[in-house]
N, C-alpha and C positions, 0 to 999 in steps of 0.2 A: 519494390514494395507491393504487396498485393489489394488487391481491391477493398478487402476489407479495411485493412491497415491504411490503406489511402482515406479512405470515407471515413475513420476514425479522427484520423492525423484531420480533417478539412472540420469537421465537427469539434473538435478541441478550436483550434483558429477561430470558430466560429465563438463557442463558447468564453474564448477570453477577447476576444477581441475589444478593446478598450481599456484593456487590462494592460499596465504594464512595469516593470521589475527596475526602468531607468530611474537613476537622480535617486534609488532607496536603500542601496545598495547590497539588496538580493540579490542571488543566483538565480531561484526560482522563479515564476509567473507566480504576482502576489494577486490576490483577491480583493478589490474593491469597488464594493461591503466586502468582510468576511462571508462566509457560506453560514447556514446555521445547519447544524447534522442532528437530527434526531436518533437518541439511541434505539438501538437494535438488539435484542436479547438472541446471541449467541454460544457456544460453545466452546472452550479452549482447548490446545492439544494435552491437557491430562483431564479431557470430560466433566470439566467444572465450568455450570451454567455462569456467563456473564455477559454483561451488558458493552457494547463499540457502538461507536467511542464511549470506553468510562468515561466516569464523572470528572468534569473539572479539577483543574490543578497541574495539571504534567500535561508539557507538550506531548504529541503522538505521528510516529510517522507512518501510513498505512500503506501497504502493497498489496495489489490483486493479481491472484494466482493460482497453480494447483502443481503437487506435486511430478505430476508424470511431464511437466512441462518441458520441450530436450533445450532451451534456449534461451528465452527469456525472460524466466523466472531465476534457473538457479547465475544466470548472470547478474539480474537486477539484486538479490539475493546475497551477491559476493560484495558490490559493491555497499550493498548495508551494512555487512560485519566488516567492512572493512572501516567505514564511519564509526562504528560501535568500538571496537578496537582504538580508534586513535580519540572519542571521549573516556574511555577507563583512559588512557593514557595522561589524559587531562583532567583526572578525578571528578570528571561527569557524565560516568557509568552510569548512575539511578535516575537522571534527569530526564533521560526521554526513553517512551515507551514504543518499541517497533514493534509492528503487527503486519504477520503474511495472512488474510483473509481469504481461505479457499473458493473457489466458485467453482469447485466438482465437488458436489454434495453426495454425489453416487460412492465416488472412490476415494476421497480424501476422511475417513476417519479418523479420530483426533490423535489413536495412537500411530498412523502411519504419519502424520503431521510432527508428532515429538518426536519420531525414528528421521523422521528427512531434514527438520528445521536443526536437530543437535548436529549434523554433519557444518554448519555455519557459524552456530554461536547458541551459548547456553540461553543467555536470556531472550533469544526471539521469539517471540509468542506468536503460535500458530491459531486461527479462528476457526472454525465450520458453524453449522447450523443444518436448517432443512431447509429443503429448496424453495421455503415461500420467503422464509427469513433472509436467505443468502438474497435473493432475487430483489427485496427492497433496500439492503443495503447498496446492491450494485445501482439500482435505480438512485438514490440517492447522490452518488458519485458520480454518476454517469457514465457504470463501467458498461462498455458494449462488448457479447459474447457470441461465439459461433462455433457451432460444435462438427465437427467432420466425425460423422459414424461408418467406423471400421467391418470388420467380416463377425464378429460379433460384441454382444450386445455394450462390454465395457472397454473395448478395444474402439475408441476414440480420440481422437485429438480436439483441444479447444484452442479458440485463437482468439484474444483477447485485448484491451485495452492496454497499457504498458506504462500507465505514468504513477508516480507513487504522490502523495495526499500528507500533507502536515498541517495537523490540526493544535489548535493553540489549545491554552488554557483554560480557555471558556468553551471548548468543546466545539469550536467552527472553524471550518476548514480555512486557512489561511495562505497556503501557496501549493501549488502543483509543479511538479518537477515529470519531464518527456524522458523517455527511454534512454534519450542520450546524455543524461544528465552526470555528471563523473561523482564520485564519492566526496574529490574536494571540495567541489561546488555547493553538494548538501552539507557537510561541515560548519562549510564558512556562512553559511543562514545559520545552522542553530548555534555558534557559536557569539553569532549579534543576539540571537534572540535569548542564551544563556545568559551572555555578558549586560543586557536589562531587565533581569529578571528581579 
């Protein structure tokens, strides 16, 4: 694990510390309080202004990312559509909305976001913005970034937070799931949180 990723991984522990997912029968680190999320006016990948988290109503499960990622993105990535895939299978396709949120504002434009995100699944919805917008949402989460710059100017790598964000119906984050979290694990939360809906 490198330094960063360690100082991340001790920061999260810190952040829930008190928190915890026994006796509720989560998979996830549940939040309590909830979190409250102010929305953010972003961009989606076919360049239609809107607002993350939408408005109330539909849970939401958020990933932060960027396309050039070699690792852990399109891994975190596989295991969503693979979640997504087994609710069509259970005829609760439209129930929840997944969001890969870019945090490379330079190179992620929204149509290389719908070229990358349809290799995984039609309905994943890809976000950008500009980099004051992206940089409060990440605040918000408390995604932490670190850019390794290459021999030039877009030949970089980022190395980032890794844990994905489900936000309820009232639009506040409600559990955080770590990198190693399996797809069955996120399942069997929204499918408690479908089956009292």
């Amino acid at each position: 694990m490198s330094a960063f990723r360690t100082i991340t991984f001790i920061l999260f522990i810190f952040a829930v510390s008190g928190m915890s997912s026994a006796g509720t029968g989560y998979q996830g680190v549940l939040l309590s309080p909830e979190k409250s999320i102010n929305a953010h006016n972003l961009v989606d990948h076919n360049g239609k202004a809107v607002q993350f988290p939408a408005a109330a109503g539909k849970y939401q499960l958020a990933f932060f990312g960027y396309t050039s990622c070699p690792d852990i993105c399109p891994t975190t990535l596989h295991k969503i559509k693979n979640v997504m895939k087994s609710l069509e299978k259970q005829d609760m396709g439209g129930e929840i909305e997944f969001n890969f949120i870019s945090i490379d504002t330079e190179r992620d434009e929204p149509k290389y976001l719908r070229e990358y995100l349809s290799f995984f699944h039609p309905d994943l919805k890809g976000l950008t913005g500009n980099v004051h917008n992206i940089k409060k949402v990440e605040k918000e989460f408390g995604i932490l970034t670190r850019k390794f710059q290459g021999k030039s100017a877009l030949a970089y790598k980022l190395e980032h937070s890794v844990f994905m964000y489900l936000i309820n119906k009232q639009g506040k984050l409600m559990l955080m799931y770590p990198g190693s979290t399996s797809s069955k694990q996120i399942l069997s939360d929204l499918n408690i949180l479908l089956a009292n809906k």
